[in-house]
C-alpha positions in Angstrom: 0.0 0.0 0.0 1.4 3.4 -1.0 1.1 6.4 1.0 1.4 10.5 0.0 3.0 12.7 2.2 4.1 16.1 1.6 7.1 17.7 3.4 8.6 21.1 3.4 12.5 20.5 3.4 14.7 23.2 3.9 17.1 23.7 0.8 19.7 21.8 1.7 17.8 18.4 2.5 15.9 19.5 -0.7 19.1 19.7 -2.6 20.6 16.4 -1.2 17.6 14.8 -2.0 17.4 15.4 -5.3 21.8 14.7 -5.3 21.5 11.3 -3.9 18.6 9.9 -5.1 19.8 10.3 -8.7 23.4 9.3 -7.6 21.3 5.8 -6.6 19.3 5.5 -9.7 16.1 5.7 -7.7 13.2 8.2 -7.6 13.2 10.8 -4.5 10.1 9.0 -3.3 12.2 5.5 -3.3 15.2 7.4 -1.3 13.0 9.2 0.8 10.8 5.7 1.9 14.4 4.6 2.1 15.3 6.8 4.7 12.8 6.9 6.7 12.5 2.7 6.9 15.7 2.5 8.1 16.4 5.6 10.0 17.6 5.4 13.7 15.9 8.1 15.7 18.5 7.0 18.7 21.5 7.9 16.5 23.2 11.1 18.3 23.4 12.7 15.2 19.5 12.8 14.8 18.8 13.6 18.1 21.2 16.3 18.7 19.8 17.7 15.2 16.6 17.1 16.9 17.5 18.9 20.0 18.8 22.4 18.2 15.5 22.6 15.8 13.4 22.4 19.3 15.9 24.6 21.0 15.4 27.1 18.0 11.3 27.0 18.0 11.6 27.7 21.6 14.1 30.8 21.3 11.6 32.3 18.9 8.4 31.8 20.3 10.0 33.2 23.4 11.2 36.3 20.9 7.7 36.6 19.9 6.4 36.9 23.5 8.9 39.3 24.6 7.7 41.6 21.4 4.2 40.6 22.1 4.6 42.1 25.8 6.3 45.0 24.7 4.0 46.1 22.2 1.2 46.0 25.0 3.3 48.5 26.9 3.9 51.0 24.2 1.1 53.9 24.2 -0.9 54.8 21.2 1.0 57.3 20.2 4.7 55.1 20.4 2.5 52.5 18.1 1.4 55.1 16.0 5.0 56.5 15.1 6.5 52.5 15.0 3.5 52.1 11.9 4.6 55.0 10.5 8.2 54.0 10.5 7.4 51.2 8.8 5.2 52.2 6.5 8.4 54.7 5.2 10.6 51.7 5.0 8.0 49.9 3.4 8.2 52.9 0.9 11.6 53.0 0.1 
């Protein structure tokens, strides 16, 4: 039984999938069922990869909730000036 799943790869694994599965002589399908048959979720590599993307989504939501707050605590008229600033940039 066949499956679909879609994936958003970064570049790179997007490149090296492309790379290797053509260096095999297989589809990027094949390599990709390949992979993830036989992949080892214990092997440090992975989970130290692992570790830094969670590490990463954690550093910027926490970003995002230190802007959050600090937009609360800006008056009107700070807000008003920060949309204005961007609106020039926007401009330009």
């Amino acid at each position: 039984m066949k499956k679909t799943v879609h994936l958003q790869l970064s570049n790179k694994a997007s490149d090296n999938l492309n790379r290797l599965s053509k260096k095999l002589g297989i589809s990027c399908d094949e390599f990709a069922t390949l992979c993830f048959e036989y992949v080892d979720i214990k092997h440090r590599g992975i989970t130290d990869a692992a570790r830094k993307i969670t590490d990463k989504k954690k550093n910027e939501s926490q970003d995002n909730r230190n802007l959050s707050q600090h937009l609360q605590q800006l008056s009107t008229e700070q807000i008003e000036l920060l949309l204005n600033k961007a609106a020039q940039k926007k401009k330009n």
